[in-house]
GUTOR-872484 format. One record per residue: residue number from 1; x, y, z of N, C-alpha, C in turn. Coordinates in steps of 0.001 Angstrom, whole numbers, plus 524288, in hexadecimal, padded with zeros to 5 digits. Layout:
REM residues N
[NUM,[X,Y,Z],[X,Y,Z],[X,Y,Z]],
...
This chain:
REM residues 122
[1,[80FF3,7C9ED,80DA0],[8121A,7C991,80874],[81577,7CE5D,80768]],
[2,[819AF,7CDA4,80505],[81C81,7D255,801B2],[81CD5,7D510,7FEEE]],
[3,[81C12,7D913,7FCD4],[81AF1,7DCA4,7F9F0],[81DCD,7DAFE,7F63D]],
[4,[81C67,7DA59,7F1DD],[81EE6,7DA7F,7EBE1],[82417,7DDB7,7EAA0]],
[5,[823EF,7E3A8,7EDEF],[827E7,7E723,7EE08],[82D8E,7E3BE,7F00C]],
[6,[82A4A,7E261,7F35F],[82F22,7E0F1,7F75D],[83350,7DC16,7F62E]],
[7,[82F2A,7D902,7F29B],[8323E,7D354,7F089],[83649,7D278,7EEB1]],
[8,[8378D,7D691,7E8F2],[83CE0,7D7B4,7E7CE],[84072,7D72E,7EA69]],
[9,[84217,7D994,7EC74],[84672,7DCEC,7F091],[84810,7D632,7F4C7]],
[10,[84185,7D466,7F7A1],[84304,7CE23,7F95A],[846B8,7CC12,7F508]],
[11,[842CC,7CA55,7F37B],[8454D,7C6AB,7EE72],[84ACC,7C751,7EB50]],
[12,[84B74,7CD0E,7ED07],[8510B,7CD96,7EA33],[8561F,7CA07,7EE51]],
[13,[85461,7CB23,7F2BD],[8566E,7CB50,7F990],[8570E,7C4EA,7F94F]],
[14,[854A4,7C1E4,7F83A],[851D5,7BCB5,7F804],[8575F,7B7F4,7F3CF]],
[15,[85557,7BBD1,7EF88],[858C1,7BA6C,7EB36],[85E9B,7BB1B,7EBEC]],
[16,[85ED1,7BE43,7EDB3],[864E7,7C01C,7EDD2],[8670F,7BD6A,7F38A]],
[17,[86459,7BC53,7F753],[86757,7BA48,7FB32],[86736,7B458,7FA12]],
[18,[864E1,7B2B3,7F566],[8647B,7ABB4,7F66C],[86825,7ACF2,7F059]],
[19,[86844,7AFAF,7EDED],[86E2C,7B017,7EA91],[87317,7AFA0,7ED58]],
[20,[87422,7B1BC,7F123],[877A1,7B2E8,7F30E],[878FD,7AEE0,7F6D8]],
[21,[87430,7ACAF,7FA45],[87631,7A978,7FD20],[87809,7A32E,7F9A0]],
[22,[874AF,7A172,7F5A7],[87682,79EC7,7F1BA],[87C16,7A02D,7EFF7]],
[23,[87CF7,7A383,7EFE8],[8827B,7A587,7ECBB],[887D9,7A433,7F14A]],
[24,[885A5,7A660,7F570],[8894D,7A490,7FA74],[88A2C,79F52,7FC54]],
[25,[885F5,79D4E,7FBB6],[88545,79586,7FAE4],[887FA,793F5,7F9CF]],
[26,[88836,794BB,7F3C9],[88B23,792CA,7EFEF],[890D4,7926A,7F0B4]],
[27,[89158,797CB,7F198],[8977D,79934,7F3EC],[899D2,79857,7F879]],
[28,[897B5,79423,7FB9F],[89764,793B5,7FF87],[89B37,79537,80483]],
[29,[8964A,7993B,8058A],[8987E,79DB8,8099E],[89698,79C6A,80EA2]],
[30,[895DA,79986,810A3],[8943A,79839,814D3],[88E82,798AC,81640]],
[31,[88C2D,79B3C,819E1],[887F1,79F66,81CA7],[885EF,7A214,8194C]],
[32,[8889F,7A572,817EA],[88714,7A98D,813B2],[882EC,7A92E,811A7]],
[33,[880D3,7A381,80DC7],[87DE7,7A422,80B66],[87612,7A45D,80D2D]],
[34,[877A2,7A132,81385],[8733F,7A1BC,8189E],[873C0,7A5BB,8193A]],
[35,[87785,7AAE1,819A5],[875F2,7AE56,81BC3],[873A1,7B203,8186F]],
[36,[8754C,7B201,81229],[8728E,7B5E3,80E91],[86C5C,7B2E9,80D88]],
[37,[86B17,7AFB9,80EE2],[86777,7ADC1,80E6C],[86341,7AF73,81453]],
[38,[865B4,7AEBA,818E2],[86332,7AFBB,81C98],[86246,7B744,81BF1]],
[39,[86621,7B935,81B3E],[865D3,7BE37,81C00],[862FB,7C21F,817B2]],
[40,[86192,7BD83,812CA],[85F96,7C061,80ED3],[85866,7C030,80E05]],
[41,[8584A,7B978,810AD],[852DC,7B986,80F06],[8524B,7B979,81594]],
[42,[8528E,7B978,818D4],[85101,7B938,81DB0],[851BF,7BF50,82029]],
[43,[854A7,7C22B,81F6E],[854EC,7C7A7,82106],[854BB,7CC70,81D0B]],
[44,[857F5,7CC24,81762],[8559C,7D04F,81457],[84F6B,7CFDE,811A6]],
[45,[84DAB,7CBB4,811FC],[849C2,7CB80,80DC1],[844C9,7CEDF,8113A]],
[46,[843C9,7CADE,81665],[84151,7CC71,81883],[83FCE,7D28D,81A76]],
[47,[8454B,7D3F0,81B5C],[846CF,7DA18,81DCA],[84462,7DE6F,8192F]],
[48,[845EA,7DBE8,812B2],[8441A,7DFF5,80E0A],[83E18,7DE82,80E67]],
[49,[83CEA,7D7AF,80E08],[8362A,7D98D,80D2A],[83553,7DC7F,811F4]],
[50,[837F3,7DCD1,817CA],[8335E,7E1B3,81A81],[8347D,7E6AD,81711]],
[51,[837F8,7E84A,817BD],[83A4E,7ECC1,81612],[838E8,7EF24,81224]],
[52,[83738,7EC0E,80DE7],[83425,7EC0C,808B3],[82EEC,7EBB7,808DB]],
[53,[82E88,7EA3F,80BB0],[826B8,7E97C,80D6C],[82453,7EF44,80C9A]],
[54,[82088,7ED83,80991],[81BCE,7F337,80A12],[81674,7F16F,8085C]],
[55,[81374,7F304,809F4],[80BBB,7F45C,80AF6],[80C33,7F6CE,80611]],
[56,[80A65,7F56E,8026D],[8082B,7F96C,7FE25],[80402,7F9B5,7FF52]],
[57,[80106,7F8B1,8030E],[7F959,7F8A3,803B8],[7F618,7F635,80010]],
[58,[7F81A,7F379,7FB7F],[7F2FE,7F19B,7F826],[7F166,7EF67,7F9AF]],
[59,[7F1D5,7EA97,7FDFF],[7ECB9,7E6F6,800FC],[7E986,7E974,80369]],
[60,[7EB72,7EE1B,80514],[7E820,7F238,80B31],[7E3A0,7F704,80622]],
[61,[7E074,7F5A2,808B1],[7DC56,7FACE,8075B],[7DF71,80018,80910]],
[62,[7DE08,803A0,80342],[7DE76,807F8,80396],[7DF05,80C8B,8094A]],
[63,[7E3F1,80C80,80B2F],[7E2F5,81071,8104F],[7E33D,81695,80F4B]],
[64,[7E257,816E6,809C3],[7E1B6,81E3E,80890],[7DE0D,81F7A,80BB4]],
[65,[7DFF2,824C3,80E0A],[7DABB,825F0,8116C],[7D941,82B26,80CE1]],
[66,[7DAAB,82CB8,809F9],[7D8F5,8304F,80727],[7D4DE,82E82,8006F]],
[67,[7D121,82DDF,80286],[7CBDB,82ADF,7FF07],[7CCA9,82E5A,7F97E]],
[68,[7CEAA,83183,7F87D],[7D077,8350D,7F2AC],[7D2E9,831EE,7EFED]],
[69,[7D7B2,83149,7F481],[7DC34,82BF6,7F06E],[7DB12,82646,7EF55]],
[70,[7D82C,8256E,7F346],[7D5F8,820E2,7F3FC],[7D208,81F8C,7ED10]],
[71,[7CE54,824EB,7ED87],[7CB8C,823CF,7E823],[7D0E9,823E4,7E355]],
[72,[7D25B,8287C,7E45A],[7D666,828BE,7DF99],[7DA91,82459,7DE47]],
[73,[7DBF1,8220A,7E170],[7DDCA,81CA0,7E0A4],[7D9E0,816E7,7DED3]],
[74,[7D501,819DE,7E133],[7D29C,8145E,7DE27],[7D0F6,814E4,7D814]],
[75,[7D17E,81AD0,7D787],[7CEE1,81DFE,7D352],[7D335,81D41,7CDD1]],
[76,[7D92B,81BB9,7CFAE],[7DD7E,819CE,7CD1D],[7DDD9,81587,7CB8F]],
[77,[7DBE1,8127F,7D16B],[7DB8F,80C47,7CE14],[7D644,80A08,7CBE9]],
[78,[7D486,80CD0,7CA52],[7CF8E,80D2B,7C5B8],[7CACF,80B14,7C89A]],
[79,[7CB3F,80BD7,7CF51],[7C733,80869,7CE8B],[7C2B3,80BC3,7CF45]],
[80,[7C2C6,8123B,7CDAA],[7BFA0,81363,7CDD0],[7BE7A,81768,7C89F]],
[81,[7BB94,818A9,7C69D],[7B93F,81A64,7C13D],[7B9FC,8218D,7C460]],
[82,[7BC39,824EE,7BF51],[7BB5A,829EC,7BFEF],[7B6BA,82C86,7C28D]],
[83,[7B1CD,82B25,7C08F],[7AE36,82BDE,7C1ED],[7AC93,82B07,7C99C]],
[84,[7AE51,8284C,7C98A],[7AEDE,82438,7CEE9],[7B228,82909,7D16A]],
[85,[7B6B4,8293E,7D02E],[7B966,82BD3,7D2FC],[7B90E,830F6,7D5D4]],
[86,[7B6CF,832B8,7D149],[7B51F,838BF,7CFC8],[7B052,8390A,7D4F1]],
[87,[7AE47,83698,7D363],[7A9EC,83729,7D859],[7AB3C,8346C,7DDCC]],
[88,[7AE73,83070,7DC93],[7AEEC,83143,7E43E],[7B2F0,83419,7E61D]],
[89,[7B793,836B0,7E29D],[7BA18,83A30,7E4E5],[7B8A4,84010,7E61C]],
[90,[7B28B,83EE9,7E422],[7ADE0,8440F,7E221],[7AC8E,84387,7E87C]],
[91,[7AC2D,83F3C,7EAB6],[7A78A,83DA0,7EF75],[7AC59,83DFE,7F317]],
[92,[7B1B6,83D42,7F1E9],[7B5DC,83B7B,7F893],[7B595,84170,7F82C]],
[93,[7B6C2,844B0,7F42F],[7B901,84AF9,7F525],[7B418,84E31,7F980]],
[94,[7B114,84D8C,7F5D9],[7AAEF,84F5C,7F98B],[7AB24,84E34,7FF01]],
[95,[7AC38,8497D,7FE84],[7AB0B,8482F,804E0],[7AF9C,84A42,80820]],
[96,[7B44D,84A8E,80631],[7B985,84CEE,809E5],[7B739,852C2,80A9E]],
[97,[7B5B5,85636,805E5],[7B419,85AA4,80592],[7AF1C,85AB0,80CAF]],
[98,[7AB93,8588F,80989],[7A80A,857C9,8105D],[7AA26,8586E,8144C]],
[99,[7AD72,852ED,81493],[7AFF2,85257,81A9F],[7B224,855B5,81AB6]],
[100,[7B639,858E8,8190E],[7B9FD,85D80,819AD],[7B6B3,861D7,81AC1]],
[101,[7B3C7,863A5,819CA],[7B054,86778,81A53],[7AC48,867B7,81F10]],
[102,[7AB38,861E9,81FF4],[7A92E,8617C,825F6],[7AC38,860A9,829B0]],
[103,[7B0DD,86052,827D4],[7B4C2,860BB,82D4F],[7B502,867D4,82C9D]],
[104,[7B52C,86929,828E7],[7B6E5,86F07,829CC],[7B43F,87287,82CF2]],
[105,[7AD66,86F10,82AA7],[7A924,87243,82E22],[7A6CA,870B7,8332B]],
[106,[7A9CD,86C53,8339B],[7A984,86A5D,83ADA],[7A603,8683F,83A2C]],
[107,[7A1FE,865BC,8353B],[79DD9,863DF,83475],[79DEC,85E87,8324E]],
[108,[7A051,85B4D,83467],[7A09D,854C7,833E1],[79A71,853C5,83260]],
[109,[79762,8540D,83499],[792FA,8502B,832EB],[78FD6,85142,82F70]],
[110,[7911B,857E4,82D77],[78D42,85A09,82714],[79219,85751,82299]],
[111,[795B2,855AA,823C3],[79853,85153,82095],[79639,84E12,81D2A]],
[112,[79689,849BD,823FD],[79396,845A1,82512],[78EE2,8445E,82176]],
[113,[78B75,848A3,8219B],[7868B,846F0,82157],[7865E,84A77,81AE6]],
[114,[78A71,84ECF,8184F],[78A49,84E96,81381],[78BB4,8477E,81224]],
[115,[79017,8445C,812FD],[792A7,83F96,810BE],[78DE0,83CB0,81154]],
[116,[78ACC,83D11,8152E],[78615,839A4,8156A],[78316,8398B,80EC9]],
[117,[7824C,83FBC,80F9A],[77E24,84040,80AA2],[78012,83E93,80658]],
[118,[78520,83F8A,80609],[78834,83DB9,80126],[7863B,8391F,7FFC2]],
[119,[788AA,83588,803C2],[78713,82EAF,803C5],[78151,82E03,80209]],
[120,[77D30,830E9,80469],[77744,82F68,80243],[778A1,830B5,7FDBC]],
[121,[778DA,835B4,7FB4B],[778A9,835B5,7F569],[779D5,83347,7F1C8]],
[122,[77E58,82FB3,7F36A],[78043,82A94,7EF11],[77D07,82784,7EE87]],
């Protein structure tokens, strides 16, 4: 399917070459009016929807790899309460704080096994 963006710009392409080839018809110019017709919807239209084509991602799950923005964007589209927010951006900071600090101290698994305790305590 085509992006909504992109339709315009067809449709203008669309319109204007079956104006034109109508118009050449009429006046009868020979060829002409097969060829603004072949060359408009058979080679420009196609060429702008690629050309015009774009992924905005709204069908595709979220590929932020940064879980901050990730909350803060969900935290925009309301679907989460201040309160809500406040505390799991309370819980992602903590935990980066950890990991950063056990990479610093070459100590991966007193991490580990703080995030463990975390998890029991909930």
């Amino acid at each position: 399917m085509v992006p909504l963006k992109s339709v315009p710009g067809i449709a203008l392409v669309l319109v204007v070459t079956l104006g034109l080839a109508a118009l050449t018809a009429v006046l009868s110019l020979g060829a002409l009016p097969a060829v603004i017709t072949i060359v408009g919807w058979f080679l420009v239209a196609p060429v702008l929807a690629i050309l015009t084509y774009y992924d905005d991602g709204s069908d595709a799950p979220a590929g932020n790899d940064d879980p901050v923005a990730t909350l803060r964007d969900r935290y925009a589209r309301g679907e989460l309460t201040e309160s809500e927010f406040e505390r799991r951006l309370d819980r992602l900071l903590e935990t980066e704080r950890a990991e950063r600090s056990a990479v610093d101290d070459g100590n991966a698994g007193a991490a580990g096994e703080r995030d463990r305790e975390r998890v029991r305590e909930r």
